[in-house]
C-alpha positions as CSV (number, residue, x, y, z in Angstrom):
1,X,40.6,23.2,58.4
2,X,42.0,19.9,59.0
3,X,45.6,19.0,60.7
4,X,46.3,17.4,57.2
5,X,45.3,20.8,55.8
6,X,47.2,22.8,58.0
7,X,50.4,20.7,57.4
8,X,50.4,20.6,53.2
9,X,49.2,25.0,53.4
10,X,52.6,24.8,55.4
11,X,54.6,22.5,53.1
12,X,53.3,25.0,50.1
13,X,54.4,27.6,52.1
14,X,57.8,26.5,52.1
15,X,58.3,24.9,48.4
16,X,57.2,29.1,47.3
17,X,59.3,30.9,50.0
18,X,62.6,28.4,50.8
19,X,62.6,26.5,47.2
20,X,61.6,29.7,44.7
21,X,58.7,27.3,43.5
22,X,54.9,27.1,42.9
23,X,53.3,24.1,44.1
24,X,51.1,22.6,42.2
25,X,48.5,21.5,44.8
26,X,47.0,18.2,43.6
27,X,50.6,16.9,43.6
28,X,51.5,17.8,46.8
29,X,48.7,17.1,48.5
30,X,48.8,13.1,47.0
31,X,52.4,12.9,48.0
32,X,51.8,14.4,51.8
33,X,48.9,11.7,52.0
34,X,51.2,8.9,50.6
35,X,53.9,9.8,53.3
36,X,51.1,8.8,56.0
37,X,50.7,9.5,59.6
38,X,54.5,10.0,59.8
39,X,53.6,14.0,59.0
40,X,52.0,14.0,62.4
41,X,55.3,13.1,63.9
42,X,57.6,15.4,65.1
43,X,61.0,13.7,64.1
44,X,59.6,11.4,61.1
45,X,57.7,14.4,59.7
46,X,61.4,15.8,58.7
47,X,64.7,14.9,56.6
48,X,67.9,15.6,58.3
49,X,69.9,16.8,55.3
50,X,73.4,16.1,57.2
51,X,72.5,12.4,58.3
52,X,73.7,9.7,55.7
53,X,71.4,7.2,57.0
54,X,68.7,9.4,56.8
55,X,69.0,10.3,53.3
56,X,69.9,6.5,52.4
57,X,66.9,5.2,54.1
58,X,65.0,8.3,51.6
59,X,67.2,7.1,48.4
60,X,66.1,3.3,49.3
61,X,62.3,3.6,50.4
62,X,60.9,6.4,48.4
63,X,63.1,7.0,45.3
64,X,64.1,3.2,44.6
65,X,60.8,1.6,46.1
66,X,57.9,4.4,45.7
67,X,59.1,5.6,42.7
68,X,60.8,2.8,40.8
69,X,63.9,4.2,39.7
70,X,67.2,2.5,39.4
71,X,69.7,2.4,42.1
72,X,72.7,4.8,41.0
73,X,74.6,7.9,41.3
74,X,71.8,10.1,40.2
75,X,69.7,9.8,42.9
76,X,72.3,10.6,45.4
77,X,73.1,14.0,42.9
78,X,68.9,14.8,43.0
79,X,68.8,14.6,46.8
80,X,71.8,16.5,47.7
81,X,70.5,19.0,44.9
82,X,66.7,18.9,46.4
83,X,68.7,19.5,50.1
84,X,70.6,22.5,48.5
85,X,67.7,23.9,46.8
86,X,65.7,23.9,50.4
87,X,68.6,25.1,52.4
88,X,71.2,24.0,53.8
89,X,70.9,26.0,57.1
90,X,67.1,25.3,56.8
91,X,66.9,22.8,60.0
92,X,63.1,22.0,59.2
93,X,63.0,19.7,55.8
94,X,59.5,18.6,56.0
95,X,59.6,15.0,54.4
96,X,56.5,15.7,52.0
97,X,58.6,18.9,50.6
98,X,61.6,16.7,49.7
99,X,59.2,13.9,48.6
100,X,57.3,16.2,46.4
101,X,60.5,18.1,44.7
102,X,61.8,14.5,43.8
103,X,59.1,13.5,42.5
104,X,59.5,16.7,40.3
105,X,63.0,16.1,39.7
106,X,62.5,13.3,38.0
107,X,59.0,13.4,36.5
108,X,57.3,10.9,38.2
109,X,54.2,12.8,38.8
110,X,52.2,9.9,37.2
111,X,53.2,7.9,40.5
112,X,50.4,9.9,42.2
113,X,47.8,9.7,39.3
């Protein structure tokens, strides 16, 4: 089993036991892939859910860029709603488990097509 392998059996593991949801595993395996080698990075391979920066520089590069949506309070609601769903005490937020569940969140699965 490859490293990349190893990484999105873990992020499923985490969408079914911390988020209450089944993965569906074409999806998330096309979004870990899109987030690139930064999964093989300790510190880029995570979303802090506490830093504003951090979840700005999310909002602006994947949500307004990657997914094409429209700059507004909604996106801010989704994240802090995608960082409640995975846990607030959760320290760990892999980046291609938030990526994924907004991707859900707002149907944009075609993005990955």
């Amino acid at each position: 089993m490859s490293k990349r392998d190893e990484l999105i059996a873990k992020y499923a593991s985490d969408l079914k036991d911390k988020c209450g949801m089944t993965p569906d595993m074409n999806l998330l395996t096309k979004v870990t892939v899109g987030c690139g080698p930064s999964i093989y990075n300790a510190d880029a391979s995570t979303v802090s859910g506490s830093d504003k920066s951090e979840l700005e520089t999310v909002k602006k590069s994947f949500l307004i860029k990657k997914l094409g949506l429209a700059d507004g309070s909604n996106l801010d609601e989704a994240l802090a709603s995608v960082m409640d769903t995975y846990g607030k005490s959760n320290r760990n937020k892999y980046r291609a488990v938030v990526y994924y569940m907004l991707t859900k969140h707002f149907g944009k699965e075609a993005v990955y097509k």
